[in-house]
C-alpha positions as CSV (number, residue, x, y, z in Angstrom):
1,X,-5.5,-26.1,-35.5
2,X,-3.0,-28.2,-36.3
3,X,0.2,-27.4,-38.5
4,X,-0.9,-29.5,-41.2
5,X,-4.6,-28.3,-41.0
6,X,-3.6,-24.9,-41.5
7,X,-1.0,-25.4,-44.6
8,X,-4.2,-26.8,-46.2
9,X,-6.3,-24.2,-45.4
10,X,-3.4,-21.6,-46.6
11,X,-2.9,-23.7,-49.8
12,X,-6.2,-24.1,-50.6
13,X,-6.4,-20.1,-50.0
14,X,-3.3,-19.0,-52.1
15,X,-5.0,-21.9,-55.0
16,X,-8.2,-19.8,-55.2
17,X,-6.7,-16.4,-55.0
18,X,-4.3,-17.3,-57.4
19,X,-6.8,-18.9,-60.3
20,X,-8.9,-15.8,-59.3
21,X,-6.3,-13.3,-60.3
22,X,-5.2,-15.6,-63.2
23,X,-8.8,-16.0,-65.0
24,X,-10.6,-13.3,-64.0
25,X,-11.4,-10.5,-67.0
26,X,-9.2,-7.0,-66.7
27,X,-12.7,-4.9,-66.7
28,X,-13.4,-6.8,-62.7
29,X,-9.5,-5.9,-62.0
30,X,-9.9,-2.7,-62.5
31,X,-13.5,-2.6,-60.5
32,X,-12.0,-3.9,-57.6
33,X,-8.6,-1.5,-57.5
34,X,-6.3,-3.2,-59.1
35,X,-6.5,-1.3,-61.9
36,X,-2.3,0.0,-61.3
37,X,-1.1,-3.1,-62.9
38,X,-1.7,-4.9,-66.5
39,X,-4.0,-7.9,-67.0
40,X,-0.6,-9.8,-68.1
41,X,0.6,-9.3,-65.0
42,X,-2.1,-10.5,-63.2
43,X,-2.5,-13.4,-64.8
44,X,1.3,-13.9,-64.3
45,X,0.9,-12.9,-60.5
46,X,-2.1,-15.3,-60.6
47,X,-0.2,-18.4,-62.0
48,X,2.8,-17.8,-59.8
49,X,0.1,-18.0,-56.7
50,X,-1.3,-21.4,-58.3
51,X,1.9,-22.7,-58.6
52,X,2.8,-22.0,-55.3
53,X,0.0,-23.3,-53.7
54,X,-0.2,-26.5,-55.7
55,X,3.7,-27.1,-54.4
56,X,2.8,-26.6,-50.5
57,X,-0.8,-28.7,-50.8
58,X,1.4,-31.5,-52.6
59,X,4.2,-31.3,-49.7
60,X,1.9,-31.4,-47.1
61,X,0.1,-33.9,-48.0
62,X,3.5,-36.3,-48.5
63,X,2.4,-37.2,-52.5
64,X,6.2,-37.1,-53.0
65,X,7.3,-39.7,-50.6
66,X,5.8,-42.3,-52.9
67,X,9.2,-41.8,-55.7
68,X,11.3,-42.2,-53.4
């Protein structure tokens, strides 16, 4: 697999997890064991994961090379 391959299989990854953390309800948190933490700071551990994928999936594929 190659290097770029795999930072869009990661991003894509870290996107889902992160939207799955940030919308799901804090009842299926606390079903699945991460019932230590508040929703809030799921959904803030959620959209920090979004955020982060979105900025590798737009680096790797070069969408910023076209403002400069």
């Amino acid at each position: 697999m190659k290097a770029k391959e795999f930072l869009d299989v990661s991003g894509t990854t870290l996107l889902f997890i992160g939207f799955f953390l940030a919308f799901l309800p804090h009842v299926f948190h606390a079903r699945i064991g991460l019932s230590e933490q508040t929703h809030l700071k799921h959904v803030i551990t959620g959209i920090t994961l979004a955020l982060i994928a979105l900025a590798i999936l737009i680096w790797n594929n070069k969408a910023l090379k076209t403002f400069k």
